[in-house]
N, CA, C and O of each residue as an XYZ file, in Angstrom:
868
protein
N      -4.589     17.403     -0.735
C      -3.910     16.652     -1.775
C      -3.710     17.508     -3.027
O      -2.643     17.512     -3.640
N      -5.265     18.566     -3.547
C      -4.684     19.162     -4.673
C      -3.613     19.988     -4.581
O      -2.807     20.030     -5.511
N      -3.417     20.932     -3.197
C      -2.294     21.723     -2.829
C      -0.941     21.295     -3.031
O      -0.103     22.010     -3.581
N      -0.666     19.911     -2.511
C       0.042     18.956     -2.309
C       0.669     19.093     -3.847
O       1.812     19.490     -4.072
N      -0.010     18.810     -4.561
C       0.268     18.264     -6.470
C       0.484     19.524     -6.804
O       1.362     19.594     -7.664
N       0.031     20.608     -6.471
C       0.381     22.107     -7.182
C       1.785     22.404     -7.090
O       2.645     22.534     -7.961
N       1.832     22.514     -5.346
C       3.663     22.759     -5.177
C       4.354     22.222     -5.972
O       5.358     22.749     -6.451
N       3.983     21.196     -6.225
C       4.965     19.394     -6.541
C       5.138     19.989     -7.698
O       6.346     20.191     -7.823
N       4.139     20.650     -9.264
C       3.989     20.988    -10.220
C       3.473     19.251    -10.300
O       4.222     18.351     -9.921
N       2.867     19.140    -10.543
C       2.051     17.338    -10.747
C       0.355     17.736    -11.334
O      -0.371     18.488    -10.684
N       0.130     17.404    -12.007
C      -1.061     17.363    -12.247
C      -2.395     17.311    -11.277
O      -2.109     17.328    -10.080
N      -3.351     17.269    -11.486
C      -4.490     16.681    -10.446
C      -4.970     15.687    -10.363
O      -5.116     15.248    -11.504
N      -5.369     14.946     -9.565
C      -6.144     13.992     -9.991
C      -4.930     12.843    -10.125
O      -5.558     11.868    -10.537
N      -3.630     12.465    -10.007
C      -2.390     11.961    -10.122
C      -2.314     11.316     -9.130
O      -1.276     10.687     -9.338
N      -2.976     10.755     -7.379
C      -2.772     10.552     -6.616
C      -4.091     10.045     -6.248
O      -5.072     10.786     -6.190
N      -4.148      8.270     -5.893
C      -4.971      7.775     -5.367
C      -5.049      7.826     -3.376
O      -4.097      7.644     -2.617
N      -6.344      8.098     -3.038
C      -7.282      8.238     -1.656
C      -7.298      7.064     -1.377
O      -7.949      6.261     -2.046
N      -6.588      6.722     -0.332
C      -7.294      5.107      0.435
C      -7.656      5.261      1.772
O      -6.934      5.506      2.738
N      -8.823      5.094      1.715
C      -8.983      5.891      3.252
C      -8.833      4.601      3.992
O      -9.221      3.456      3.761
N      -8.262      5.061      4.795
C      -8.058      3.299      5.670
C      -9.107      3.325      7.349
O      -8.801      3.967      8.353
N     -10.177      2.542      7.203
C     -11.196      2.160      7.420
C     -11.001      1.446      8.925
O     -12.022      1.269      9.590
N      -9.485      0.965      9.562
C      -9.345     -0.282     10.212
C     -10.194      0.792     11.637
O     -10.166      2.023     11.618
N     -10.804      0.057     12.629
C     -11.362      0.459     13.855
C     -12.753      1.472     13.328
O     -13.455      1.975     14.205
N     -12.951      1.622     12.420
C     -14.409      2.149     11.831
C     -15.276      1.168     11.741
O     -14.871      0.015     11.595
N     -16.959      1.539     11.833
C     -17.874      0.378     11.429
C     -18.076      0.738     10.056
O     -17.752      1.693      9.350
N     -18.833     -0.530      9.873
C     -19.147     -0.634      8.114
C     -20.205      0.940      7.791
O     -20.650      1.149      6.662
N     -20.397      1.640      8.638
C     -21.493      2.785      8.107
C     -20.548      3.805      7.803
O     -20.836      4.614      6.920
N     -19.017      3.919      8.652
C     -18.514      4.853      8.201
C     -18.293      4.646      6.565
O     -18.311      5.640      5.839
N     -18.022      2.929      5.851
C     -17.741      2.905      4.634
C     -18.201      2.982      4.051
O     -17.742      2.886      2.913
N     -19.846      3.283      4.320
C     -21.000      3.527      3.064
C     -20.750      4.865      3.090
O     -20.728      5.405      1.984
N     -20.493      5.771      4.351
C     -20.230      6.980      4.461
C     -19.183      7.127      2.755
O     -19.319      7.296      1.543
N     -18.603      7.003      3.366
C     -17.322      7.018      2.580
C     -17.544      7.086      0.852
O     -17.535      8.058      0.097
N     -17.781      5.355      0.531
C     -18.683      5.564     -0.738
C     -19.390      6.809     -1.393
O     -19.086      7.593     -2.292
N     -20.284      6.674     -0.693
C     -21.586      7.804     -0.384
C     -20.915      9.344     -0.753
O     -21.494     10.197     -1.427
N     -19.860      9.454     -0.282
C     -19.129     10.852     -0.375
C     -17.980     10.882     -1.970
O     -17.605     11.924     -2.508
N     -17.690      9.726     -2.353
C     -16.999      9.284     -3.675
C     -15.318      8.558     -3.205
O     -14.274      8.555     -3.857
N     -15.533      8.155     -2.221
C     -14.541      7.194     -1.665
C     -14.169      5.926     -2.257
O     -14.814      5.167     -1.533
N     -13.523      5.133     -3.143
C     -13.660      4.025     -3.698
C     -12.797      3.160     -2.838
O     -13.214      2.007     -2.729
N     -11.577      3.472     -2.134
C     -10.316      2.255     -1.672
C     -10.610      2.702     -0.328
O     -11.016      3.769      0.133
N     -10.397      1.955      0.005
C     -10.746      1.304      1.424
C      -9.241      0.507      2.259
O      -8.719     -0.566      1.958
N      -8.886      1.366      3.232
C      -7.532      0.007      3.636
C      -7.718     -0.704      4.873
O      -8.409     -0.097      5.691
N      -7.290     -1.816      5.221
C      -7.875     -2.598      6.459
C      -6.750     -3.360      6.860
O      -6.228     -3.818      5.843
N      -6.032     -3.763      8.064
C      -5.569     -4.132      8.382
C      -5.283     -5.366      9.662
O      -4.256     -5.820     10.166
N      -6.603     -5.592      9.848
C      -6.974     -6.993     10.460
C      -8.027     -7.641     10.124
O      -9.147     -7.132     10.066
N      -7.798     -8.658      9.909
C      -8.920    -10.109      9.045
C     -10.016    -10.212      9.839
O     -11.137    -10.287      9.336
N      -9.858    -10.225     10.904
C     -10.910    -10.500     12.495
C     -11.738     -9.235     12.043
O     -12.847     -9.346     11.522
N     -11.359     -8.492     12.187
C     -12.527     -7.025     12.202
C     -12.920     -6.636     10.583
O     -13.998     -6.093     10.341
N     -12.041     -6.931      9.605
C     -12.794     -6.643      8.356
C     -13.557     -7.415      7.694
O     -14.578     -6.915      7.220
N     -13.300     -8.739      7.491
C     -14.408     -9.975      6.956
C     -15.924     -9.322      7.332
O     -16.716     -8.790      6.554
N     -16.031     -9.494      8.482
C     -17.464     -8.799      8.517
C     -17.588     -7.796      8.138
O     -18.690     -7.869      7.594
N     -17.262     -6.875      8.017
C     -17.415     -5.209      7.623
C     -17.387     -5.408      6.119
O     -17.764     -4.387      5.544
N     -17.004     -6.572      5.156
C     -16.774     -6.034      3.967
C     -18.300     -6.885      3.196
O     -18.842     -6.757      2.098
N     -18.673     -8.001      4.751
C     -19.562     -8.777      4.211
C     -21.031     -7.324      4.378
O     -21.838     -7.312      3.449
N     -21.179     -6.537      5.226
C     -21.890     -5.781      5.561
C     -21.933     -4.990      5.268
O     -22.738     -4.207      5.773
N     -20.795     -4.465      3.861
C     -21.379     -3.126      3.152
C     -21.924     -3.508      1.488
O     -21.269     -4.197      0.706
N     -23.006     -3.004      1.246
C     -23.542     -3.183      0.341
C     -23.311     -2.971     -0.953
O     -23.610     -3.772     -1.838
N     -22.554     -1.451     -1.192
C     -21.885     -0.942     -2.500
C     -20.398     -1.748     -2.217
O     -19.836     -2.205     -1.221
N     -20.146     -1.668     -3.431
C     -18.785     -1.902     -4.061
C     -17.710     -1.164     -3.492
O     -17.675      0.061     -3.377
N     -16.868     -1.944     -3.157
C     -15.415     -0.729     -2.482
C     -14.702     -1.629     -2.869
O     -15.265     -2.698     -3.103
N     -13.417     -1.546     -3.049
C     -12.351     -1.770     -2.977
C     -11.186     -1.970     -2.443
O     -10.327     -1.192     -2.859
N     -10.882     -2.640     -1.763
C     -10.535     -3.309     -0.519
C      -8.651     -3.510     -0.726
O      -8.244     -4.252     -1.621
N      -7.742     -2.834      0.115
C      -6.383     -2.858      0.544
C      -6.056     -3.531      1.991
O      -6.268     -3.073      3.114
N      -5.529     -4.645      1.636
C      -5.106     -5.069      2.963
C      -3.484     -4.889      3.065
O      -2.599     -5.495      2.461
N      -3.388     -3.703      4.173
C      -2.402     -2.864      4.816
C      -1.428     -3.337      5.450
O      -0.257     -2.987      5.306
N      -1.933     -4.355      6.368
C      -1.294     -5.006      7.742
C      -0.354     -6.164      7.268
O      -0.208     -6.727      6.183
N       0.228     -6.302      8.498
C       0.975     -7.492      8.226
C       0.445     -8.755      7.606
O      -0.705     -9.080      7.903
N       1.269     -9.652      6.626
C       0.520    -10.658      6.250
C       1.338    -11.807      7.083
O       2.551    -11.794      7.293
N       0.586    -12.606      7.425
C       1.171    -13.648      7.540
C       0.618    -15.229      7.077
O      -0.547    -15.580      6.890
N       1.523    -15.812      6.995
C       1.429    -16.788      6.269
C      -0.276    -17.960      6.292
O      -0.813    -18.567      5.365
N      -0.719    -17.831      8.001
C      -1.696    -18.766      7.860
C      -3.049    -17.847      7.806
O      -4.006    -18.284      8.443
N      -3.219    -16.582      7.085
C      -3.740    -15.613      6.785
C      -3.891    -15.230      5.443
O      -4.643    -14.309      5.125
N      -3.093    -16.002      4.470
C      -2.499    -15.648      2.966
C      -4.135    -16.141      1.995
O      -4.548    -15.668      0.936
N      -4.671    -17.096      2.759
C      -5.972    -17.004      1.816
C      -6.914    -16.530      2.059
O      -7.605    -16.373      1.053
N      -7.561    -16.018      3.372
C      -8.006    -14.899      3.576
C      -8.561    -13.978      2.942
O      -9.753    -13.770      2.713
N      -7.017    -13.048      2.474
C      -6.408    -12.130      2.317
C      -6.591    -12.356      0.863
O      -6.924    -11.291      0.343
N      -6.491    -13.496     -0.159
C      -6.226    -13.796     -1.234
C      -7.540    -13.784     -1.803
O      -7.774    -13.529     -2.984
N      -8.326    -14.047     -0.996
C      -9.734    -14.282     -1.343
C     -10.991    -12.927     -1.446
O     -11.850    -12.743     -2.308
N     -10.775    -12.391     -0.609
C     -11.234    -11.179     -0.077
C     -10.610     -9.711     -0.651
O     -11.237     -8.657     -0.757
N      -9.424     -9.916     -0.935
C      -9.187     -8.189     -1.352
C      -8.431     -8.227     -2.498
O      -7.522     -8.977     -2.851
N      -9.211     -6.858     -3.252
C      -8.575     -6.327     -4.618
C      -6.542     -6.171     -4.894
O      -5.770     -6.401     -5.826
N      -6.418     -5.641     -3.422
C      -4.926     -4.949     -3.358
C      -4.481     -6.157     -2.145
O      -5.291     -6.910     -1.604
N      -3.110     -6.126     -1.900
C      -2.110     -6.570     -0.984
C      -1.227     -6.121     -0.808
O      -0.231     -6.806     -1.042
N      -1.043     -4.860     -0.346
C       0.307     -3.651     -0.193
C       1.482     -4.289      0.704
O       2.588     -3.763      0.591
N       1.352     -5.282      1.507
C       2.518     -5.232      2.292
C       3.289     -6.825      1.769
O       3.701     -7.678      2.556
N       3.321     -6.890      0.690
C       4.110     -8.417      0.483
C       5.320     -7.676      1.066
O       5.504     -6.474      1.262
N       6.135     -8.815      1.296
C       7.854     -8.734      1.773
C       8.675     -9.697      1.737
O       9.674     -9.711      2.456
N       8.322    -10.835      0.731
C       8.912    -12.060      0.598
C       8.303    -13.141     -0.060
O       7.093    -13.322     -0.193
N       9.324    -13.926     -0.507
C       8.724    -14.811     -1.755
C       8.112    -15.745     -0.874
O       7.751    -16.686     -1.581
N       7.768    -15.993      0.490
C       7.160    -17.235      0.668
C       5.691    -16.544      0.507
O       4.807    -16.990     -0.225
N       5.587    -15.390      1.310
C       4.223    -14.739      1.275
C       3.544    -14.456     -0.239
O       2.356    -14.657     -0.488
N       4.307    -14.066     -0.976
C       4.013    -13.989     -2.652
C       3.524    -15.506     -3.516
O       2.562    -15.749     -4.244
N       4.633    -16.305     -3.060
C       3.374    -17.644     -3.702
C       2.768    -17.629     -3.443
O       1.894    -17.484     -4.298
N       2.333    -17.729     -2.173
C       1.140    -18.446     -1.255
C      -0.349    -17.723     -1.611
O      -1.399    -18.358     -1.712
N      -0.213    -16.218     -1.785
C      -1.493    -15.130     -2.210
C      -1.483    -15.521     -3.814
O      -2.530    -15.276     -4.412
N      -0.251    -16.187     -4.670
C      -1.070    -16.291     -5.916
C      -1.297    -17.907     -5.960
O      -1.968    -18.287     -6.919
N      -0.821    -18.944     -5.032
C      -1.358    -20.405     -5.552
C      -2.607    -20.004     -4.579
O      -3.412    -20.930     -4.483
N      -2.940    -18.876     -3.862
C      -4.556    -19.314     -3.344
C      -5.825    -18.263     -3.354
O      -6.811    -18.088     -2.637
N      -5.103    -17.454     -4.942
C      -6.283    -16.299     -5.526
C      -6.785    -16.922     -6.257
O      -6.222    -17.468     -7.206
N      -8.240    -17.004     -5.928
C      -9.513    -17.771     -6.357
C      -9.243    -17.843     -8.438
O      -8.575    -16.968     -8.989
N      -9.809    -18.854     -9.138
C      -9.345    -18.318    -10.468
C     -10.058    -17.705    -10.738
O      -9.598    -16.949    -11.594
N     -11.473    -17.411    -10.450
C     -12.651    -16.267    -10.992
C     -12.540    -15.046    -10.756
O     -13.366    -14.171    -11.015
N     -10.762    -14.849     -9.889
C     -10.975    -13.081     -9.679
C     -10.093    -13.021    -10.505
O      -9.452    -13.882    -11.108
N     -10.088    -11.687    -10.504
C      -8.536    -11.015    -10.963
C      -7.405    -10.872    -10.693
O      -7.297    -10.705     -9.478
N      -6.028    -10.839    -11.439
C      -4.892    -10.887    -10.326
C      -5.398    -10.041     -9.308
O      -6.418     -9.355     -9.370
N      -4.444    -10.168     -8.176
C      -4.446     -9.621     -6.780
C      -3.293     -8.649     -7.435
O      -2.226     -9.031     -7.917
N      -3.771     -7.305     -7.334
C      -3.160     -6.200     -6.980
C      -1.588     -6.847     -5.912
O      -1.739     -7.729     -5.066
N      -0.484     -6.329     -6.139
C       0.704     -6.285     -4.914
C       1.228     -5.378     -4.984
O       1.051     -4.948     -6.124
N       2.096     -4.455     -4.186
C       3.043     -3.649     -3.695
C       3.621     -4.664     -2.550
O       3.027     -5.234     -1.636
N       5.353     -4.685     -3.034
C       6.513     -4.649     -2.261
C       6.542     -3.406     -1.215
O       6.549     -2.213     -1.518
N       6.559     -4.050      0.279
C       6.324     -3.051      1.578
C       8.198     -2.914      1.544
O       8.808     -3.980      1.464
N       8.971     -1.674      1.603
C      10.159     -1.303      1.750
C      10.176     -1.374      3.749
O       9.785     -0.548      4.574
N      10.567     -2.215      3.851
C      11.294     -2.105      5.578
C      11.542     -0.320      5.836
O      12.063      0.481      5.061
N      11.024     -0.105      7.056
C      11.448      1.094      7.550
C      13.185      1.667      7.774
O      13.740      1.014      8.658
N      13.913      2.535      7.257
C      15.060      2.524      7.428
C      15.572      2.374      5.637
O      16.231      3.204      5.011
N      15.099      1.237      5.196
C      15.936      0.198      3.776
C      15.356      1.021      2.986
O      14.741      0.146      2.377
N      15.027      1.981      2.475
C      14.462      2.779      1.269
C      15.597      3.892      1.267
O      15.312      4.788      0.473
N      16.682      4.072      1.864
C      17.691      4.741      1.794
C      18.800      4.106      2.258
O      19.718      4.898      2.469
N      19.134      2.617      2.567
C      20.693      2.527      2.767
C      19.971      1.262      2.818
O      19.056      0.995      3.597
N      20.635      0.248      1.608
C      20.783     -1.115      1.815
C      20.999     -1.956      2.937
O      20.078     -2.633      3.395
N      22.017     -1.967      3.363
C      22.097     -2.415      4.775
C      21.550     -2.270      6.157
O      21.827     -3.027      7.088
N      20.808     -1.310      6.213
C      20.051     -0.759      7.349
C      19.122     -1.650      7.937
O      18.457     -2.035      6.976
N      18.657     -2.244      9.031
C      17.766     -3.049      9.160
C      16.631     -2.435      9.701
O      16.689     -1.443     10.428
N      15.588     -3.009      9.360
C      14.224     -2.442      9.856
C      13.450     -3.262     10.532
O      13.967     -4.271     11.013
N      12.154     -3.027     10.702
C      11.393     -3.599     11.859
C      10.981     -4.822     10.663
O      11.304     -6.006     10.746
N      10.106     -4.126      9.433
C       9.995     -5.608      8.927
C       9.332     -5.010      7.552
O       8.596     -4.023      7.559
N       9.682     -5.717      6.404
C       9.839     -5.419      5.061
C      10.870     -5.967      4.288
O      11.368     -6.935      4.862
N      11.403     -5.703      3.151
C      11.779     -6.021      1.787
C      13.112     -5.138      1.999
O      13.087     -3.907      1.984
N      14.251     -5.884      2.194
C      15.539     -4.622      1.807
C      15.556     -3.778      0.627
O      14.831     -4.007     -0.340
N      16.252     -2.946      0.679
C      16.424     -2.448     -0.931
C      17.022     -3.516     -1.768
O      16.693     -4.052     -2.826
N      17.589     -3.590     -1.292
C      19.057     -4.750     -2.297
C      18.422     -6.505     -2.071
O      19.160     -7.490     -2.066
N      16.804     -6.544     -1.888
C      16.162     -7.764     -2.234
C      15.090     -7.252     -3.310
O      14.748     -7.951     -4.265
N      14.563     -5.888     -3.050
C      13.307     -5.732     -4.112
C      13.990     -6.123     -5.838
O      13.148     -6.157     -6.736
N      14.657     -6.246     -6.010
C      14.393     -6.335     -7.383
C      14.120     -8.180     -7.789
O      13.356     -8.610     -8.652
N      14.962     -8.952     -6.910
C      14.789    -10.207     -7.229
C      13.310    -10.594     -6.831
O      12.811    -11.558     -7.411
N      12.467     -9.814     -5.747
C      11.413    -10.069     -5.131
C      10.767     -9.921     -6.270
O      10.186    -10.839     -6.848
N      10.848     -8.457     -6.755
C       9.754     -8.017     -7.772
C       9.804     -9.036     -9.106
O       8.761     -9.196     -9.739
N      10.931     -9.665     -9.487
C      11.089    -10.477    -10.255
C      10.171    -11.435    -10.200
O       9.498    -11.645    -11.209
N       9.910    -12.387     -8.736
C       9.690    -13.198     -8.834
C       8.423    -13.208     -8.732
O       7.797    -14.254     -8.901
N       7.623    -11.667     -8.343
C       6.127    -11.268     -8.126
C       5.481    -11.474     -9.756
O       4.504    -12.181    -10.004
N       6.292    -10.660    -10.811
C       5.549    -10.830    -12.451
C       6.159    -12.386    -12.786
O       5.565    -12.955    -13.702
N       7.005    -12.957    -12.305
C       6.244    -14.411    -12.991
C       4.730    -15.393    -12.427
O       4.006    -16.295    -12.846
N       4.886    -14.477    -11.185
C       3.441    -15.641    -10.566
C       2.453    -15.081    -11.355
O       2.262    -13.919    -11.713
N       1.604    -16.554    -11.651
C       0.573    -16.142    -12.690
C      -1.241    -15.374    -11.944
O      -2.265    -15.088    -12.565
N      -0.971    -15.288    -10.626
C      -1.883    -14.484     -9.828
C      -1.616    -13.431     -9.478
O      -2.413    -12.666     -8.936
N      -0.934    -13.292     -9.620
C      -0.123    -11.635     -8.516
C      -0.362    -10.772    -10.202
O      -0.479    -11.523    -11.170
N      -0.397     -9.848    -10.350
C      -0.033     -8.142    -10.718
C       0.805     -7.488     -9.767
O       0.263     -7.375     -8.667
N       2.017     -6.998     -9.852
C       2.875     -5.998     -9.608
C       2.765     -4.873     -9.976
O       3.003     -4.619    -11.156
N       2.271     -3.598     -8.854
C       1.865     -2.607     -8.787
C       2.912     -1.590     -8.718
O       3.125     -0.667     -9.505
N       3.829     -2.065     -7.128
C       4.784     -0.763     -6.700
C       5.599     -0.896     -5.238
O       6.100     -1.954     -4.857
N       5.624     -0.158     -4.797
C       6.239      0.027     -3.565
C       5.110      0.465     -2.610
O       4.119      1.164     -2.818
N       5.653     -0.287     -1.266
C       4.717      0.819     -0.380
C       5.853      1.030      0.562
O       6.821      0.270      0.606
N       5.693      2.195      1.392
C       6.497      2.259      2.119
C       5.762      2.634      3.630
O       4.601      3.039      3.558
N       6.417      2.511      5.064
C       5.897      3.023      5.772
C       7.098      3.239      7.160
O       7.594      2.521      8.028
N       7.190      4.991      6.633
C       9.089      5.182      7.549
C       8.783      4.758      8.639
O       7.796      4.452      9.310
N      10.361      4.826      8.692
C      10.329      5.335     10.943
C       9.570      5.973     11.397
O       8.743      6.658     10.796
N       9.737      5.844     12.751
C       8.566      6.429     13.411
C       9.509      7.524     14.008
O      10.668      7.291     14.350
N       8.813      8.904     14.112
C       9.798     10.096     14.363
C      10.550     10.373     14.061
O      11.577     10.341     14.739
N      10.489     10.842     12.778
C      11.683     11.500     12.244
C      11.037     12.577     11.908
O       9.817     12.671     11.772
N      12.191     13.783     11.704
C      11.965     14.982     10.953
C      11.699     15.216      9.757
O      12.173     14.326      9.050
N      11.163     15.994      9.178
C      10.875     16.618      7.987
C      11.917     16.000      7.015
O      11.572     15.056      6.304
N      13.232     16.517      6.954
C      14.407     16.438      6.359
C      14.219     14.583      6.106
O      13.994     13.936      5.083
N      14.398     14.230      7.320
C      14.636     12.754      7.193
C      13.086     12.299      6.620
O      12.903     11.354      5.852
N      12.479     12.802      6.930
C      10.792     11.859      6.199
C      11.377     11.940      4.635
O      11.675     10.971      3.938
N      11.479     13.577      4.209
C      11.855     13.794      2.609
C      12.912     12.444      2.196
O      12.694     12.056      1.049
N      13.706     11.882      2.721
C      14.821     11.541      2.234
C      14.384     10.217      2.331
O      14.320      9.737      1.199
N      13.989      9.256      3.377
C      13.027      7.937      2.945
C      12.314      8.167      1.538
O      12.468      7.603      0.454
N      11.763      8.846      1.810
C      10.476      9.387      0.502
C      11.550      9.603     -0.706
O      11.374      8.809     -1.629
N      12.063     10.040     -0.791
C      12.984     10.158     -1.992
C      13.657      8.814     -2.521
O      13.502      8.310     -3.634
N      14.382      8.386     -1.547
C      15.223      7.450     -1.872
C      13.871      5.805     -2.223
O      13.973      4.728     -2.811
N      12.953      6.400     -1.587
C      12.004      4.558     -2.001
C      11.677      5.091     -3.895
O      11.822      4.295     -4.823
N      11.198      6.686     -4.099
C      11.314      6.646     -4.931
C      11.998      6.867     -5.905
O      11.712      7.300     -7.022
N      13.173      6.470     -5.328
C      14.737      6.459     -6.292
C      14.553      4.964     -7.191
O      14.500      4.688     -8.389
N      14.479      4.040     -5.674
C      14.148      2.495     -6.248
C      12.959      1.635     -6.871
O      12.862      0.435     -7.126
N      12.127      2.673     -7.010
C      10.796      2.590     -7.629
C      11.326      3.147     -9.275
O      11.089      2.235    -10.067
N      11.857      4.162     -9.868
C      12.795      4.535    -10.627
C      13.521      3.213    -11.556
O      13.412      2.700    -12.669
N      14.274      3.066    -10.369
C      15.281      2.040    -10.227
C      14.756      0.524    -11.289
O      15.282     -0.156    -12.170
N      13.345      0.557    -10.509
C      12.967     -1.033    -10.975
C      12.544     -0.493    -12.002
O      13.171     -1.210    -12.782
N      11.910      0.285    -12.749
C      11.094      0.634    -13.964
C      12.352      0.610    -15.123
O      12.182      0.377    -16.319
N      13.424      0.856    -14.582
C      14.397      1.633    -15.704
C      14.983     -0.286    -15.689
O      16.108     -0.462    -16.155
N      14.467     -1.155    -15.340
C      15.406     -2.196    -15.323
C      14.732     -3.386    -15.772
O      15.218     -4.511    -15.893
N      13.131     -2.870    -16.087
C      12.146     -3.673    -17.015
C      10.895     -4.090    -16.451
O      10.286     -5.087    -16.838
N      10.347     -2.988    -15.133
C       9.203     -3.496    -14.911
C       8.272     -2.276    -15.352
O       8.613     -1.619    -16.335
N       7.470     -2.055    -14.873
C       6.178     -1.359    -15.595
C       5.315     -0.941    -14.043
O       4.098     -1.018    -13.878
N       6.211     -0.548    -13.147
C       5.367      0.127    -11.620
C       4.404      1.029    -12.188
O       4.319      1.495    -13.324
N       3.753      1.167    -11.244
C       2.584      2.465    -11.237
C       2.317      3.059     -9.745
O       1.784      4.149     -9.535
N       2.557      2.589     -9.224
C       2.352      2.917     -7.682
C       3.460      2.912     -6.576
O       4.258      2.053     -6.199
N       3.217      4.114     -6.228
C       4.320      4.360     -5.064
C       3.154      4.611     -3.620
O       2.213      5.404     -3.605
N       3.452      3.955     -2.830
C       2.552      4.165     -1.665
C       2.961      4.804     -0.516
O       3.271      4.247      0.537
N       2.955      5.942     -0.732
C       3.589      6.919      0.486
C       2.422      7.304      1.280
O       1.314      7.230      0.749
N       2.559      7.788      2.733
C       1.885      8.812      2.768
C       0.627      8.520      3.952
O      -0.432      7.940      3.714
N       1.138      9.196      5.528
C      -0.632      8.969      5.765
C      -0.824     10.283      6.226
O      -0.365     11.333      5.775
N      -1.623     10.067      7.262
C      -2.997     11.605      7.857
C      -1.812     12.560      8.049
O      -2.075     13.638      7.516
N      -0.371     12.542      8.730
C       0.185     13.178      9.148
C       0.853     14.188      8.464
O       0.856     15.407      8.632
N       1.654     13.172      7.334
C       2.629     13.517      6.772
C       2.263     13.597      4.801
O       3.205     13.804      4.036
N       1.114     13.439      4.369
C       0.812     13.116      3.116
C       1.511     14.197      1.893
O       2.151     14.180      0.841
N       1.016     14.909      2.661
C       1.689     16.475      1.695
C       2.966     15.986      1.600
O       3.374     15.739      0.465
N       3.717     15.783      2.570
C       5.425     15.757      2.021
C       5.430     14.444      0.457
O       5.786     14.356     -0.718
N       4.713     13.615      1.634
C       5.275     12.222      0.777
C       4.335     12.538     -1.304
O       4.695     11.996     -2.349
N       3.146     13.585     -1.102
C       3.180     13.859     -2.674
C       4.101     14.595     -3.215
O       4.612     14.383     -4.315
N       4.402     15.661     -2.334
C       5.921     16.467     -3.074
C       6.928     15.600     -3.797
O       7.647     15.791     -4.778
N       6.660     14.191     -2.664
C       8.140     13.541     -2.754
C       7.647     12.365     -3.883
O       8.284     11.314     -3.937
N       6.614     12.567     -4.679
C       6.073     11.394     -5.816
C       5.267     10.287     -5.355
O       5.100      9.328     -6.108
N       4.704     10.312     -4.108
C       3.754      9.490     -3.580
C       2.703      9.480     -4.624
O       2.193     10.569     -4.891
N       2.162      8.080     -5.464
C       0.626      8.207     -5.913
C      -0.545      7.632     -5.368
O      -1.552      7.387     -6.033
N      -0.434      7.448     -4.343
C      -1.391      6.735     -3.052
C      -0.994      6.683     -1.900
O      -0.058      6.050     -1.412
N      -2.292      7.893     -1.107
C      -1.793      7.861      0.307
C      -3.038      7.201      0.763
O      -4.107      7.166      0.155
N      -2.727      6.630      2.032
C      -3.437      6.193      3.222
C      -3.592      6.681      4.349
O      -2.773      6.564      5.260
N      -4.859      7.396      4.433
C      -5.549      8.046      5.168
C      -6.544      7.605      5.999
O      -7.648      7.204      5.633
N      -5.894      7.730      7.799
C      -7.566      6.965      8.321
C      -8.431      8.313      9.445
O      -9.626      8.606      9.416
N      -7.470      8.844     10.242
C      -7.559      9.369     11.102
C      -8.219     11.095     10.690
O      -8.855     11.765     11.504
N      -7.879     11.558      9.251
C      -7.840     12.261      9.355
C      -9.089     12.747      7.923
O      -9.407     13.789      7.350
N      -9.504     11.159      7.844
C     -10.964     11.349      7.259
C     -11.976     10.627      7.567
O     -12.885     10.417      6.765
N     -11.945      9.988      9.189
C     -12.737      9.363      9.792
C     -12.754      9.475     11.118
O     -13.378      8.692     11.834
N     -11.863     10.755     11.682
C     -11.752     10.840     12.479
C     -10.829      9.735     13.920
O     -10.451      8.665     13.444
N     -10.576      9.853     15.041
C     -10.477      8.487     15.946
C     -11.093      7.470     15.545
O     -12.217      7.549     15.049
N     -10.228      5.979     15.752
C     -10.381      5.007     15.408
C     -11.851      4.262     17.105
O     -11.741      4.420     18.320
N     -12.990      3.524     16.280
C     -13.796      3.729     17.300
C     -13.389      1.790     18.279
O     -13.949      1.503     19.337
């Protein structure tokens, strides 16, 4: 990652670690801790509830995966972050059922694979380009949600050239929304494979599982 930020000319220290935890036991996350690990990403309710009830230090908890709707309190209840909103039904629902004693719930708008470079493009499943801004709109009026950023997560197989150019263009529209009155901080690019590109390309949080925890057990 520091290599990553040098090329880029970026500072250090500019880019949040989420090591994503999903198919690990709870010892790899004390591991983790233990080593100065703070975010944690997880992507099924079934296998993390227990794991988050069973680690003892403090982490900080990203839920990655798909949300779905009869899952939204869960999810609302249990974790700091919520990276993959993609629609206003899923966005009420995590702020009419975030507990009032926490804090807003962290969100990032998930960009559909494909839609971070051509409006019309359809993807497997996410937020068009040409919906994030009304989405994001409607994320800072809910009085639970905080609006963070984008996450993105490309196609699967593409080249270099084409990874750069997703990566560019999500953070064209990350750009895009700031210059048009929101206040982002987070662009979520980036996993074990490909991280280096996606910091070149202004990623400030990658998600990493494989390749700081090894195979998923």
């Amino acid at each position: 990652m520091a290599r990553a930020l040098t090329r880029a000319g970026r500072p250090a220290d500019t880019v949040t670690l989420v090591g994503v935890s999903k198919g690990q036991p709870a010892s790899a996350v004390r591991s983790g801790l233990a080593a100065g690990l703070r975010d944690f990403g997880e992507n099924y309710l079934q296998e993390v509830l227990p794991k988050i009830a069973a680690v003892e230090r403090d982490a900080v908890w990203h839920f990655i995966g798909r949300i779905q709707s009869n899952k939204t309190r869960e999810i609302a209840a249990s974790f700091a972050w919520a990276q993959t909103v993609t629609g206003a039904r899923i966005a009420e629902r995590l702020s009419a059922q975030r507990p009032h004693y926490s804090e807003p719930l962290q969100v990032c708008i998930q960009l559909g694979p494909g839609q971070a470079g051509a409006a019309g493009e359809t993807g497997r499943a996410g937020c068009s380009r040409g919906d994030a801004g009304s989405l994001a709109d409607l994320i800072v009026s809910l009085p639970r949600l905080r609006l963070r950023g984008l996450m993105l997560l490309p196609r699967a197989g593409l080249d270099t050239a084409s990874l750069r150019e997703e990566y560019r263009a999500a953070r064209s529209l990350f750009g895009q929304l700031n210059a048009g009155g929101h206040s982002l901080d987070t662009l979520s690019m980036g996993m074990s494979d490909d991280f280096e590109i996606a910091i070149e390309e202004g990623s400030t949080m990658v998600r990493i599982g494989t390749a700081l925890f090894g195979a998923r057990q």
